[in-house]
DOMI-854397 format. One record per residue (C-alpha): residue number from 1; x, y negated, z negated. Coordinates in Angstrom, 2 decimals, m for minus. Layout:
+-----+---------+---------+---------+
:   n :       x :       y :       z :
+-----+---------+---------+---------+
: NUM :       X :       Y :       Z :
...
+-----+---------+---------+---------+
//
This chain:
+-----+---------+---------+---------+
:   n :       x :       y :       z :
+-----+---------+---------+---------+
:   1 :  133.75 :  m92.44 :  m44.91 :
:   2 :  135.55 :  m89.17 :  m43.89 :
:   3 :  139.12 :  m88.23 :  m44.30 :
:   4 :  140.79 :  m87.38 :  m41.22 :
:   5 :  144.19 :  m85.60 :  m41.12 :
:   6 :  146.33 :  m86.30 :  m37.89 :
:   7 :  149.00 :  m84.43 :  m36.34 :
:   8 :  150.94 :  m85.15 :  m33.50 :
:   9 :  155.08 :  m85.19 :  m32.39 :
:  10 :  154.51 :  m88.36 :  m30.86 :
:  11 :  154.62 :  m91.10 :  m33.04 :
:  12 :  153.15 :  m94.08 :  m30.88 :
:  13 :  150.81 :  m91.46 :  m30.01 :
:  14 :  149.92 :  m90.75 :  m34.15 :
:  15 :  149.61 :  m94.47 :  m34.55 :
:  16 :  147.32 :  m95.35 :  m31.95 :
:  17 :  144.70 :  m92.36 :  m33.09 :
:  18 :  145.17 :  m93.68 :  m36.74 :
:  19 :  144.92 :  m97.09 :  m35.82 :
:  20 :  141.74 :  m96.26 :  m33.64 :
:  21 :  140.00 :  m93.78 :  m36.54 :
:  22 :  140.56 :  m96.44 :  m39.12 :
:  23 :  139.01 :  m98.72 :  m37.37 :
:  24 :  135.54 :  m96.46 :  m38.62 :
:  25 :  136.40 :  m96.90 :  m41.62 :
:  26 :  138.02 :  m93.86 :  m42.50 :
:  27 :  141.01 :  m92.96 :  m44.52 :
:  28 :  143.59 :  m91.67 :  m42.13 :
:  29 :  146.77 :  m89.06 :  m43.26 :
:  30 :  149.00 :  m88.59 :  m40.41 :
:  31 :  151.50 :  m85.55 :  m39.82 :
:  32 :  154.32 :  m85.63 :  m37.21 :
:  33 :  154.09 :  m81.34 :  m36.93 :
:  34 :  151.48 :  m78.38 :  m37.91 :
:  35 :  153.63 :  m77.46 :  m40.50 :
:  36 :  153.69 :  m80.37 :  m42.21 :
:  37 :  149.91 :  m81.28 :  m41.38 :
:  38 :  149.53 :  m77.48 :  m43.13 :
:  39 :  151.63 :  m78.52 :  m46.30 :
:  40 :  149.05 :  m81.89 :  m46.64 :
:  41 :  145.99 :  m79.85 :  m46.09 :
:  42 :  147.60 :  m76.69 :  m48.53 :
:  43 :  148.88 :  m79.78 :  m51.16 :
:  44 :  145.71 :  m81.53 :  m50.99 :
:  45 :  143.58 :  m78.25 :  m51.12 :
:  46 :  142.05 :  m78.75 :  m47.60 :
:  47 :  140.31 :  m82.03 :  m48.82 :
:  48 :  139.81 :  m83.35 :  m45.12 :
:  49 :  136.58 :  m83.79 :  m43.19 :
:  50 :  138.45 :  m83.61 :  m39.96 :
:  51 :  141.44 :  m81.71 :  m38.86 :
:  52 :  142.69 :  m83.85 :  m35.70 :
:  53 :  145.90 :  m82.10 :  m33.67 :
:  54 :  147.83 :  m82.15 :  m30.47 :
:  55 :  148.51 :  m78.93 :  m29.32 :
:  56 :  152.44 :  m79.24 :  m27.98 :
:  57 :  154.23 :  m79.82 :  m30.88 :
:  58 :  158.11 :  m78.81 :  m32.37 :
:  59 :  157.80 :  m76.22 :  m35.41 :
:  60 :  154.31 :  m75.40 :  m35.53 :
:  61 :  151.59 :  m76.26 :  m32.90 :
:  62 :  148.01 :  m77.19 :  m32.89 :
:  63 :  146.68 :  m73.49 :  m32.50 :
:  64 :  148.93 :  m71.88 :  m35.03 :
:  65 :  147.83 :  m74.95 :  m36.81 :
:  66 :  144.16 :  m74.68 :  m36.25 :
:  67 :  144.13 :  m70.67 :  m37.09 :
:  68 :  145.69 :  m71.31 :  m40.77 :
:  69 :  143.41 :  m74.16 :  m41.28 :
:  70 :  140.30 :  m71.98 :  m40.06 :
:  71 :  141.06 :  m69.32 :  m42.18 :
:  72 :  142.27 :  m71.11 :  m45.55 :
:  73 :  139.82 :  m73.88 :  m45.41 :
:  74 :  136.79 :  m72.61 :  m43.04 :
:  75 :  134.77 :  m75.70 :  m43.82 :
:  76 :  137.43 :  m78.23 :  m41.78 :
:  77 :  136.28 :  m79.50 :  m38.55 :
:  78 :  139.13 :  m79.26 :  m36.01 :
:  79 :  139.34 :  m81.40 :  m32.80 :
:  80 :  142.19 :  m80.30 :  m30.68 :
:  81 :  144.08 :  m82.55 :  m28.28 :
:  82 :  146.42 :  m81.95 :  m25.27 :
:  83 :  148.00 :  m83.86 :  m21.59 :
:  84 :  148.02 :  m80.38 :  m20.33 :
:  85 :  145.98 :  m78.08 :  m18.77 :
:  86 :  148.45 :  m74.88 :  m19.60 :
:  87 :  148.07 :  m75.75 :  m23.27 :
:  88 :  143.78 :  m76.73 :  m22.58 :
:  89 :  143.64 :  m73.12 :  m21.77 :
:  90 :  145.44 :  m71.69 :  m24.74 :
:  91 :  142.63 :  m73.31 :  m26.75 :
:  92 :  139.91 :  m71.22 :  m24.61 :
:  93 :  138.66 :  m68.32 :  m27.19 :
:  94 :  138.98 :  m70.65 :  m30.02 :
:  95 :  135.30 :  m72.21 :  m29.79 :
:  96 :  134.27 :  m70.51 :  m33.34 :
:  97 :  136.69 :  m72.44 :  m35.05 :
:  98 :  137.53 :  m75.58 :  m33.12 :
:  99 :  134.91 :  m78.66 :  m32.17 :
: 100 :  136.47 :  m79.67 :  m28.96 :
: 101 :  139.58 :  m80.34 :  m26.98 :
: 102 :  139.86 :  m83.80 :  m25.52 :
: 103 :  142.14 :  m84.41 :  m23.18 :
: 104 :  144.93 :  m86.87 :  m22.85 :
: 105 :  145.04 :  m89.82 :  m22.08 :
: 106 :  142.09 :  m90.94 :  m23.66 :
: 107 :  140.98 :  m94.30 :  m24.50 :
: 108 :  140.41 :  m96.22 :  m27.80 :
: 109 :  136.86 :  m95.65 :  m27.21 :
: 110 :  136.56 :  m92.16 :  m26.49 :
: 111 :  138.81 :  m91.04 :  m29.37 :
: 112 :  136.39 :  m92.93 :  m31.32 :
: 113 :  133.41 :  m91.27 :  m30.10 :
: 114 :  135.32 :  m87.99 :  m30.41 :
: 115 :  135.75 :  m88.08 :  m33.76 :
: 116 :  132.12 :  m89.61 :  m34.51 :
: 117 :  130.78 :  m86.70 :  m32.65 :
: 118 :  132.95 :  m84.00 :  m34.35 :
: 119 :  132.40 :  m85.83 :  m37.72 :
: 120 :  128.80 :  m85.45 :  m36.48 :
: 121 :  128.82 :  m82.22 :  m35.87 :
: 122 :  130.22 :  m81.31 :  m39.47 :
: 123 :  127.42 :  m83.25 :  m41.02 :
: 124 :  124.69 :  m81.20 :  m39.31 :
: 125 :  125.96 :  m77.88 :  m39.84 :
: 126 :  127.00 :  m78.39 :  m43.84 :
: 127 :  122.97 :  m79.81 :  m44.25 :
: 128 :  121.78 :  m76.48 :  m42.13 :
: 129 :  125.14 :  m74.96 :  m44.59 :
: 130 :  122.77 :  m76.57 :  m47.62 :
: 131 :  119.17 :  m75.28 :  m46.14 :
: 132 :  119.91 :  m71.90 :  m45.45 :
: 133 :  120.79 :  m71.34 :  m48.99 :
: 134 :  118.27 :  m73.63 :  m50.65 :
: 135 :  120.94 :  m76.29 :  m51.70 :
: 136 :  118.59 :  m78.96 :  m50.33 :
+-----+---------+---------+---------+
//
């Protein structure tokens, strides 16, 4: 299954998402800040399928976040989340390098299906990735 890097200042917040994710079957890292989700992703050499971060956070948040992991590791997926609709709009411009923004709350379920669809969405594009240069 994939490997799925969370970040997020809240911790009931990070446990529920990891708890929920896992429940797919896939290995979870969680992160309570960008800047440490950046040191995992730098440490581990970007070896995540999924880059999934709130955007309000202390230290470094989800869009600084999502612009260092877009440019050192173009090949993450990134799914941003947020409670609020200031911090929604910050994310508008970023479509070439994020998947989606899902807004909080949210239920077991539709982080779930977030995910599968983002996870989804990675799939598709790295086999297109693999066609267009005659990988496949």
């Amino acid at each position: 299954m994939a490997r799925v890097l969370i970040a997020d200042d809240e911790e009931a917040m990070r446990m529920l998402v990891a708890r929920a994710i896992a429940m797919d079957g896939h290995n979870v890292a969680v992160a309570q800040d960008g800047a440490e989700a950046l040191e995992v992703l730098n440490r581990e050499g970007g070896a995540y399928d999924l880059l999934l971060t709130d955007i309000k956070m202390p230290v470094m948040d989800g869009i600084a976040l999502a612009l260092a992991a877009a440019r050192d590791f173009p090949e993450l997926t990134i799914l941003l989340m947020t409670g609020f609709a200031d911090q929604r709009e910050r994310a508008h411009g970023l479509e070439a390098i994020i998947h989606d923004v899902i807004t909080k709350p949210f239920s077991v379920a539709g982080i779930r299906a977030a995910v599968s669809a983002a996870l989804g969405a990675r799939e598709n594009g790295l086999a297109q990735a693999a066609t267009n240069t005659g990988a496949i």
